[in-house]
Structures are given as C-alpha cells and as structure tokens.
N, C-alpha and C positions, 0 to 999 in steps of 0.2 A: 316339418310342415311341408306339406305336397304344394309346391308351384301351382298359379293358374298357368294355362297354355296357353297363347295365341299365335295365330301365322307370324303379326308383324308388332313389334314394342317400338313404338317410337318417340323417343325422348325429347323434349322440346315442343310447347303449347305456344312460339311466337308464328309468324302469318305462314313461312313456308311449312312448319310441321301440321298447321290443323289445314294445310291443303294437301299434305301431301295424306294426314285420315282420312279425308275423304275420298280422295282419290282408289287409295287402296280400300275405302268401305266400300265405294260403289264398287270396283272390281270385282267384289264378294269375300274379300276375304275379312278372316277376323282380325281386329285393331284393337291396342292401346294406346293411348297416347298420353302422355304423363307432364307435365309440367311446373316447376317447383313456384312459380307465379302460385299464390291465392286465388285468382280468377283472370278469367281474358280481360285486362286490358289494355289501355293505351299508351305500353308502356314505351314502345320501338319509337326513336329519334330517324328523324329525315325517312328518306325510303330505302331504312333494313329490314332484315327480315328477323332479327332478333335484339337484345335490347342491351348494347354496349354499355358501360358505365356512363353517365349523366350526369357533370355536373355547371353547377350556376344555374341554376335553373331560377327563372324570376317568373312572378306570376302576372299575366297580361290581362287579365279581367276576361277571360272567355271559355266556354269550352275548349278542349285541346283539339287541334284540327292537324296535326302532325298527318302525312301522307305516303300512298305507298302509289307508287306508278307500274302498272300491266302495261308490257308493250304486246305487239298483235300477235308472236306468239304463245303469250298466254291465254289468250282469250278460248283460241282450241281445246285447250287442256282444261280449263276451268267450264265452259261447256263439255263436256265430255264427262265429269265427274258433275254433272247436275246445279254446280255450282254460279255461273254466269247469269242465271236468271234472278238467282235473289241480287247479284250484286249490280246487275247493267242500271236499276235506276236511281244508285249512288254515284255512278262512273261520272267523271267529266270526259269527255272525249278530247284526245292533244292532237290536233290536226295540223301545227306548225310547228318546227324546233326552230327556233331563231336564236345564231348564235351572233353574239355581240362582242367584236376585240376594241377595247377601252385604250385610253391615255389619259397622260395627265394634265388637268385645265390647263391652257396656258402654252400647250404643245401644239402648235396648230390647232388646237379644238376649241378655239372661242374661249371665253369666261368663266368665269365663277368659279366655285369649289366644289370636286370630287371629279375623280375622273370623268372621259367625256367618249360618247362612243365615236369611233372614228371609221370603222365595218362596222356591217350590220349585213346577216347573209340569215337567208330563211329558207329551210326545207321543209317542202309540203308533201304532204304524205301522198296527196293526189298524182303526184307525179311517178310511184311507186304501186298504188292499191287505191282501192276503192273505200278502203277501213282507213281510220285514223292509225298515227303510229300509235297512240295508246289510249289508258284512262286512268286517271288517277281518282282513288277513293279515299276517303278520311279514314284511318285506320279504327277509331273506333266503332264506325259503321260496318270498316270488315271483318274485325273481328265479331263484332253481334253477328254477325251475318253465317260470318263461317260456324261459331260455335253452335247456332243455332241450327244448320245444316246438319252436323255431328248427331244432335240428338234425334234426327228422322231415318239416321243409320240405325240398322238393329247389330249389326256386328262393329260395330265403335262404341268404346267405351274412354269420352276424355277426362282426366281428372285432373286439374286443376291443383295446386297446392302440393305436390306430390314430385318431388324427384328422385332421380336415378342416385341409389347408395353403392352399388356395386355392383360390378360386370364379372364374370365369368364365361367364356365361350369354352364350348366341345365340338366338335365337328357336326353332328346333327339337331345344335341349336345353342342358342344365346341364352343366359340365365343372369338374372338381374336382382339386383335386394334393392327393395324402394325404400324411400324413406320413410313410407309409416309403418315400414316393419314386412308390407308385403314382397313376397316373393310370384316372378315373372318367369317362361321359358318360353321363348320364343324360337321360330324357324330364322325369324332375321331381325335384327336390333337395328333401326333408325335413327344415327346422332345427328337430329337438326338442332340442338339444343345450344347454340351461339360459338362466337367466337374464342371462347374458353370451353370449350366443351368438355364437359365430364367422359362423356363415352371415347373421344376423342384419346384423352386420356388415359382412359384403363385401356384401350389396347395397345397404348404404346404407340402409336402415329406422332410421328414430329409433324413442325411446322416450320417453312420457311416465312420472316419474318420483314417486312422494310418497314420504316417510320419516316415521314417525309416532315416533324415537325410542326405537323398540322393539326389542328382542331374542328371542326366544324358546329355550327350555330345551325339548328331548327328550329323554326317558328312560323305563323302566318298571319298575316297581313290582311288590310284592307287597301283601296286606292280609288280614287277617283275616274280613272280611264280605263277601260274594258279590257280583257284580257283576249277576249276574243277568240280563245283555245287555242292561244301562242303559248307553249312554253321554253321563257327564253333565259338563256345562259350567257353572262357577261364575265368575262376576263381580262382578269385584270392583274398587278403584282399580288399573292399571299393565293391565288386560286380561285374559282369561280364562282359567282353569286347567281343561283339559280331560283327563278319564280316559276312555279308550276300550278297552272290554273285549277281554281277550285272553284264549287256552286258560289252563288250570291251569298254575304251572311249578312242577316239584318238589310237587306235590299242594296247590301255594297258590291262590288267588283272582289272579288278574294282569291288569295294568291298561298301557297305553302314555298316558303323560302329555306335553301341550304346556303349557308353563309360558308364557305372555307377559307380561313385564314393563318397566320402565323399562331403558334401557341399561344405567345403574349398578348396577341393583340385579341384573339379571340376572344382570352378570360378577360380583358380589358373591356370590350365591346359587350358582354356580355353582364359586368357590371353596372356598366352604365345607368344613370335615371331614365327613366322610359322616354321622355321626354329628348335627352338627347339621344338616346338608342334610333329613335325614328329618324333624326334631321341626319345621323349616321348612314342608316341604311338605306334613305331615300337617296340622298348622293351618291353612295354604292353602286345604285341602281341607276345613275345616270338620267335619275327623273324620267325614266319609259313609262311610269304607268303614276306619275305624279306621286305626290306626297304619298308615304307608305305610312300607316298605323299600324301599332304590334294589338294584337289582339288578345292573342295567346302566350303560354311561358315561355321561356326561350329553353333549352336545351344547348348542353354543349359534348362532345366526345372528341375523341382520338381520332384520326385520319391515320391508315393504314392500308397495304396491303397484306395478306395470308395466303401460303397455301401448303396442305397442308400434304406430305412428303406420297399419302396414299391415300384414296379413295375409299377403299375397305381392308377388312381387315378378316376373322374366321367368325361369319353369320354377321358382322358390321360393315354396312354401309354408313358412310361419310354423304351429308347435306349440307345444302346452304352455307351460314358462315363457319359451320366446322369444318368444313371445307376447303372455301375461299371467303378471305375478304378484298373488296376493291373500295377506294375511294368513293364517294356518292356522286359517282358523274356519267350522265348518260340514261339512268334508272337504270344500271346495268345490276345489281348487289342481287334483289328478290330476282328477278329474270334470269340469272345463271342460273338460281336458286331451282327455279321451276324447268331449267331445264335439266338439271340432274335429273329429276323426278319424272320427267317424262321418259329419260333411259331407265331408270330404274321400273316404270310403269309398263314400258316395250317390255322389258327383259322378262318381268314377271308373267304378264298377258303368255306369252311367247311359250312360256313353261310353271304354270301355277304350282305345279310339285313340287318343281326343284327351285324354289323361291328358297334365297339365304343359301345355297349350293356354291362350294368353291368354284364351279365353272360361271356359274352367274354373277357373282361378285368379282371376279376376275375380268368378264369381259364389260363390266362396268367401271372398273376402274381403265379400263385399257381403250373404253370411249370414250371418257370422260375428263382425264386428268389432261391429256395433252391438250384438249382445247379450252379445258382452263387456265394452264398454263400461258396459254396464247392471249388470252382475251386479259388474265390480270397483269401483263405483261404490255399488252396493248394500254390498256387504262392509265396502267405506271407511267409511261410515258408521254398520253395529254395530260396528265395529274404534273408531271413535272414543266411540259410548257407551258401549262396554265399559271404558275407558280414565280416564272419567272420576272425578279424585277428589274433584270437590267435591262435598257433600251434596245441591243443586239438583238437577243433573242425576243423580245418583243413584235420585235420590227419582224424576225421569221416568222411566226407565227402567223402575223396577221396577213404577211405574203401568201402563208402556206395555204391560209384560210379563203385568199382570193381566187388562187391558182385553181383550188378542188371545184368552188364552187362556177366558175368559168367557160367548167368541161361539162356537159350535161352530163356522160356515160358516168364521168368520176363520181356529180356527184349523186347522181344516181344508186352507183356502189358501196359510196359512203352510206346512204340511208339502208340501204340493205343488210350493210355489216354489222350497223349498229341496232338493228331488229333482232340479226338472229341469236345475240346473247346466249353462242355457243361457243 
C-alpha cells in the first residue's frame, strides 16, 4: 500500500501538538496530526501539556476546570498562527506572581492550625511590561478552541483516536504505521506525544530521569475573597501549593490549584471525604482567599524531572514532554513546550525545503537542548527547596526570597528569567 505524504506527521493531539498543527498549518505547510485520545479532551492534569497517568481521581460535582497557563511569550507565537483570537476571551490575565514562604502555626506565626505565612513578596508584571506575565484558560476551552482552529486549516488534517504503531526513518523522510492500519511518509516526524513517548522510542533517544518522591493534586476551587489576578504560590514542607486565577464560576471567585506533596501524603489527601479535603486545603493555603471549596475532581500524578538524551533524531524532532519534563512550578512545563516550537518554527520559515534535513534538525537540537538542560536544572533546584522540611533550609529559603526581592534590578531579572522559558 502506497503511503499518504505530508511535510509534517505529528504525533500527539495534547495542547502543545494541536499548537504546534497550527502553527505549521498557517506556515502552509501540509500536517497530520494524530492522536491515540478518542477525541480532544480534558484529559491533561495541572498545567501539562500532555496527560501523565492519573490516579484517585474523586469527583467534585463540577465541570472539570483543570488549567493550562501562557506566559507573554506565548501570546506572540499563538498570535502569529491566528490562534490568540479565539482564545483571548477565555484568558484570565496573571498580573501578580505572589510568592508566599510558610511556617508552622505556633512558630512565631500566631495560632491555629496549618501553617502560617510568614513572607509574602509580590511581582508585578507592571514593573517589567506593559502585558500581564500571563493567562491562564480552562483546558477544555482550549482545547474546543484549538481543535476547532484545525478544521479552518485546509492543509491539517487531525485525527483523534489514532496512534503512531511504527516508525521507520530514511534520510529523505520519516515513515509511520498508524494504528488503524494506515500508513504516513513524512519530510519530518513530530514526537509531542507525552512523557512516554512512542516516537521517542522508536528512535532510540534515552532519557535522563530524577524522582523527587513527589505526587501532585490538581483541582479547582471556589473562595470567598477575590483573586484579583494574583497567582500565588505558597511554600511550604512536601513542595508548593499553588492557586491560579480563573473566571467567576457560578458568580464565585475560582482558583485552579496544584497541590505538591509527599507521595503518601498525596494519595492520603487525595482520598480524603471532600469535606475534610477542603478544611485540608484551606489551611494549606493559609486561609489567603478564605475557606476553599473543591468543585472539581481531584487528579493526582508523579512529580518528575526528564530530559531526554537528544532533541532529534533522522527526520525526528523531539517536543514538549518527550523532551522535557519539569515539576509544575512556575507554568514553566507548556512554555518550554512552545518554545521548542517556536525554534522549530524559525528553523522551517528560514528554509521550507529543507524542513526535517539533517542540517535543520541538527541545529535544533544544538538550540535547543542546552537551554533545556539549564532551565530543568534550574526548576530541580526550587522543586528541591521548596521541598524542604527541615527548619535550616527553610530559614534559607525564605532569606533567599527577601534578599531577591529587596534589589529592584534582581528582582526585576528574576521576573524576566522566568518569562523567557528558555
């Protein structure tokens, strides 16, 4: 049976592979984009860009409002592939990161039960730009949104339910067996297709692997006190509890939460009665935005870093989490994500012929790995002091967090560094 042809096959229908369709649709070139999901859903925990295993899942009586956070330099990129307009009137706009370092009641922080903040440092974006640092959308939103984008392409074709069965490369294109039997020859093969990736796989790419013992809880919330387009991250022993502002639901204040914590205590918290799950996580939160209601299911996965030994391979490129994984802190995870795809986007624009070409892929991996390397390296390292629960390094921490924020210029550079999710 004779192969169809396209420019680009790319495997993986979670949120960076149907941006990075359209991206290469609008470019002009021709796309597939394949996906072993049955259809777009919501299926991605906290803000990845693919859908790690899931378990304890409990149901919160709501739609699923799981989120995915664009910081400013994606906004370019998703303007630029046509995309930014369907999605700006889902966006919430994050115009404050307020980070919060915690103790325990009782430690000089007054009374009660669950830790108590003891900093509280706020970077505003206005001090940097004129734009928010981001926007965070409900993933089902962006998925309707994106898939629906797809079909106003005439050279995209996404197909849902359908994954990659087998890879073969030759030097003048990638050849694929799918799983319904069809066959693909592509100029270049795109593995966005997760943290296990298949494609990944068949070409032989390792992965360097750390496990910090960590799980993470997504869900979202309601609360009585405004958010106010603060998205604030609290620290504390087991790793940080982060609320990221989302629209009104049902005329309440609503928040999408990443919980990281110990393994045990995760699947512990995440068995919980819903009832005590809230009076859990509202003390977590140190009561910043009052009593928390779970709305939604909970979600739990693995906390991880990845990366994977090389970017490409012969007509493979390496995306998103086949790539890299980092901890969920920062919205750093999609944002690397998009920035592969915007080298990969340079590279192609730059030479449409020689798109999937050993020189192209070569000098994509030789942009691209090193500042991943840096950045999931950087993350590893607040993933571990955020983690800490001895009082020593507690105590540095919360120094270190005075010191930055103290110097304008630092922290100035600090909000800059954690933009460019390069």
């Amino acid at each position: 049976m004779t192969p169809e042809t396209t420019d680009i096959l790319i495997s993986g229908g979670g949120i960076a592979g149907l941006i990075a369709a359209a991206a290469f649709g609008d470019a002009g070139f021709s796309v597939i984009c394949v996906d072993p999901l049955p259809r777009a859903t919501d299926a991605t925990p906290g803000a990845t860009d693919s859908a790690p295993p899931a378990t304890g899942a409990k149901p919160g009586g709501a739609t699923d409002l799981r989120t995915t956070a664009f910081l400013q330099p994606a906004q370019g990129l998703l303007s630029a592939c046509g995309l930014w307009g369907r999605l700006a009137p889902h966006a919430t706009p994050l115009r404050v990161m307020r980070i919060v370092d915690a103790t325990d009641a009782g430690a000089g922080a007054g009374t009660g039960t669950g830790p108590k903040p003891r900093l509280i440092r706020d970077f505003n974006s206005a001090d940097i730009s004129d734009a928010p640092f981001g926007w965070n959308l409900p993933n089902r939103l962006l998925r309707r949104e994106l898939v629906a984008h797809l079909a106003t392409l005439p050279g995209v074709d996404f197909r849902p339910g359908v994954g990659i069965a087998g890879v073969m490369t030759r030097e003048g294109q990638a050849r694929a067996t799918l799983s319904d039997g069809g066959r693909v020859a592509a100029r270049l093969l795109i593995g966005a297709d997760g943290r296990d990736s298949p494609v990944r796989h068949a070409a032989g790419i390792s992965v360097k692997t750390t496990r910090y013992g960590q799980k993470a809880l997504a869900f979202a919330v309601t609360h009585p006190v405004p958010h106010e387009n603060v998205s604030t991250e609290i620290h504390h022993r087991g790793g940080p509890f982060t609320l990221v502002p989302l629209p009104d639901h049902e005329g309440q204040p609503c928040s999408a939460v990443v919980w990281m914590q110990t393994g045990a205590e995760a699947l512990r918290l995440s068995a919980l009665p819903v009832p005590d799950f809230g009076a859990a996580m509202t003390a977590r939160s140190c009561g910043l935005l009052g009593p928390l209601s779970l709305i939604t299911r909970r979600t739990v996965w693995p906390v991880i870093s990845r990366v994977a030994g090389r970017m490409a391979a012969e007509r493979i490129a390496l995306m998103a989490e086949a790539a890299h994984v980092v901890p969920p802190i920062g919205a750093q995870g999609l944002n690397m994500s998009l920035a592969d795809l915007r080298v990969l986007s340079e590279l192609a624009a730059r030479a449409p012929a020689d798109i999937g070409s050993a020189a192209m892929l070569a000098a994509y991996h030789r942009r691209r790995h090193p500042q991943v390397r840096l950045r999931v390296a950087g993350i590893d390292a607040l993933n571990r002091v955020s983690m800490a629960g001895a009082r020593a390094p507690r105590d540095v921490r919360a120094a270190a967090l005075a010191a930055l924020c103290s110097v304008p210029p630092a922290r100035r550079a600090l909000m800059r560094a954690g933009l460019a999710a390069r």
